[in-house]
N, C-alpha and C positions, 0 to 999 in steps of 0.2 A: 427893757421892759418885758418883754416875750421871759428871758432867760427867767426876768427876777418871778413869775407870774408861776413860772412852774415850780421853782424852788419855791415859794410858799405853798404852793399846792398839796408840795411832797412832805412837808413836813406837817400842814394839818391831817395828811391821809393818817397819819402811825396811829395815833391814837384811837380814830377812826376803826381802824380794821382792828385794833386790838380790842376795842370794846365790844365788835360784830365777834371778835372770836369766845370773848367771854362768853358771849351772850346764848352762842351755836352750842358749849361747851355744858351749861349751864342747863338748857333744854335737852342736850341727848343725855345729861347726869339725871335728869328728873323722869324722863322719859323711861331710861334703864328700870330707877327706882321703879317705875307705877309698873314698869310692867313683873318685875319682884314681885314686887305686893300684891299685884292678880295671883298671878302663880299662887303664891304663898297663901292667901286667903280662898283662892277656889278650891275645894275637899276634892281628894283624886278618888274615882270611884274605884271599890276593890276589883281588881281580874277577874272576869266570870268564868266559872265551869262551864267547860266543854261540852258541848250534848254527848252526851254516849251515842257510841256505834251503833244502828240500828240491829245488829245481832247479839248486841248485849241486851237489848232491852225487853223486858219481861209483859207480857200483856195481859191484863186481868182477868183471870178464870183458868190461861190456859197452861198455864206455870204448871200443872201433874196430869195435862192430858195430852199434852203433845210434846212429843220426844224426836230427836234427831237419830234415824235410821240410820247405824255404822253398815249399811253395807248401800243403801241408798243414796244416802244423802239429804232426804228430803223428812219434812215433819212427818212423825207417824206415830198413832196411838200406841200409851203402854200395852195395853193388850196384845197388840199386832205384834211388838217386841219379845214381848214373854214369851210367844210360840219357841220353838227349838227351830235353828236353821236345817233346813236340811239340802244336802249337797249331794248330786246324785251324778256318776260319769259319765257320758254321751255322746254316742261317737261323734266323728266330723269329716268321713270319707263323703267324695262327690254322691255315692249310691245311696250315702246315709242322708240325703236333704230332701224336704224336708223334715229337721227332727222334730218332735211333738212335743209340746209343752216349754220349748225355748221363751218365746215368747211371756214368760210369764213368772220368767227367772227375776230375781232383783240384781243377781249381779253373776256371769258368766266370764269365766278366765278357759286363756283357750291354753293351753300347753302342749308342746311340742314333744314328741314319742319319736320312738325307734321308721327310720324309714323316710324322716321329714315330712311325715303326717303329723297331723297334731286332735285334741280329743280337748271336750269342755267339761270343765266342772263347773256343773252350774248349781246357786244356790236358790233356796226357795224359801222366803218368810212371810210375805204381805200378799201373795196371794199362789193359792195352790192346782195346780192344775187337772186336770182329769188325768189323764197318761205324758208319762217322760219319757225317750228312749231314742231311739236304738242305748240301752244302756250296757258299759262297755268294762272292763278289768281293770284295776289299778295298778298305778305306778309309784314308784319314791317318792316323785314331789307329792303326791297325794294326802301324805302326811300333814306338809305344812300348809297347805290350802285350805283344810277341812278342818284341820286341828284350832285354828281360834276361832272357828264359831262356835266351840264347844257343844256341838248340835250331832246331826246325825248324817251318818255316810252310807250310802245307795251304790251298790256297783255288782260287778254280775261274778267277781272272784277277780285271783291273779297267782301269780308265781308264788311259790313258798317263801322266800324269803322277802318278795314285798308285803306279802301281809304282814306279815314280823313286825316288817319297819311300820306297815300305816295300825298295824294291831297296837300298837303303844302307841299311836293316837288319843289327843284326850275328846271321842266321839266315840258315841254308841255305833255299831255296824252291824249290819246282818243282811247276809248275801242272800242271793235268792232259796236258796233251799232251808231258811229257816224264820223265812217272812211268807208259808202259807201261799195264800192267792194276791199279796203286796205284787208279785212281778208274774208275768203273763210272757208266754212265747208269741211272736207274730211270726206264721209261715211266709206272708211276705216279704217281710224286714231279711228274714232269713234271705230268702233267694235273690233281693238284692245285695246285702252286707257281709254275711256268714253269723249276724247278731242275732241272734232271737229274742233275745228279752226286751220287754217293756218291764216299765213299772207303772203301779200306780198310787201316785204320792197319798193320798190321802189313809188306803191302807198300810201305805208304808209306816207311815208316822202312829196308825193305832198299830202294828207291830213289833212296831219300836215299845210302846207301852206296855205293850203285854209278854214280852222278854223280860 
């Protein structure tokens, strides 16, 4: 009895499980389907543009009064751009600190001269200071440092064949003896440095005009 009780067992399970498997087979086919059909019927929304960088984006009004300063960096009115840079050389010995008018440079490059001294060029556009100085004699690189600002170069002379080279510069120059009262002796500066000259930017730049 036992024996026979499982063997009928066994043979009504087959049909059993084969209809539970229909049944499972049937439900994940329909299941697949509906979710096709979602997919399929829900609209994909298009890819949205990317906000722009905020250095791309333009703000209303200010699109022709503010410009980015090539030698600053920072926003600054066309007007303040149109002035002519002007670049003027300044010593940088211990006796020469402090120099006048540094402070008020937009951008100062210091360069390295005869002796392991070194001498700035510093330029001047957004704002001009009263006196510059100890200001000092050019050298070669001089050329390419003053040459793109396309502006004007301040210096107290130099060797003949460096003017050569900074004279075919594309910048106005004019050394102290033919900018008037633009550059001034100081007997102090003197007896620290051996420099006498100062200048004074703002004559500078009306003698620059008036050449």
């Amino acid at each position: 009895m036992p024996s026979a009780t499982i063997h009928r067992s066994t043979r009504r399970s087959k049909p059993a499980i084969t209809a539970l498997t229909a049944v499972l087979l049937l439900v994940a086919t329909l299941s697949a389907c509906g979710a096709a059909d979602s997919s399929e019927s829900t609209p994909q929304s298009p890819p949205q543009p990317k906000a722009a960088p905020a250095a791309q984006r333009v703000v209303a009004g200010q699109a022709l009064t503010v410009r980015t300063s090539p030698l600053t960096g920072v926003p600054t009115r066309p007007g303040t751009l149109a002035r002519p840079v002007l670049t003027v050389k300044i010593e940088n010995s211990v006796d020469a600190r402090p120099q006048a008018g540094l402070e008020a440079a937009d951008l100062v490059v210091e360069e390295l001269v005869e002796g392991g001294i070194t001498r700035f060029a510093a330029m001047f556009q957004s704002r001009v200071p009263d006196h510059v100085g100890p200001v000092r004699s050019v050298r070669n690189v001089d050329a390419s440092l003053a040459g793109p600002t396309h502006g004007l170069f301040a210096y107290s002379g130099g060797a003949g064949h460096v003017l050569g080279i900074v004279g075919r510069a594309p910048v106005q120059q004019l050394a102290p003896g033919q900018a008037g009262n633009a550059y001034y002796r100081s007997s102090a500066r003197r007896a620290a440095t051996g420099s006498t000259f100062q200048a004074r930017p703002a004559k500078v730049c009306r003698a620059f005009q008036a050449a």
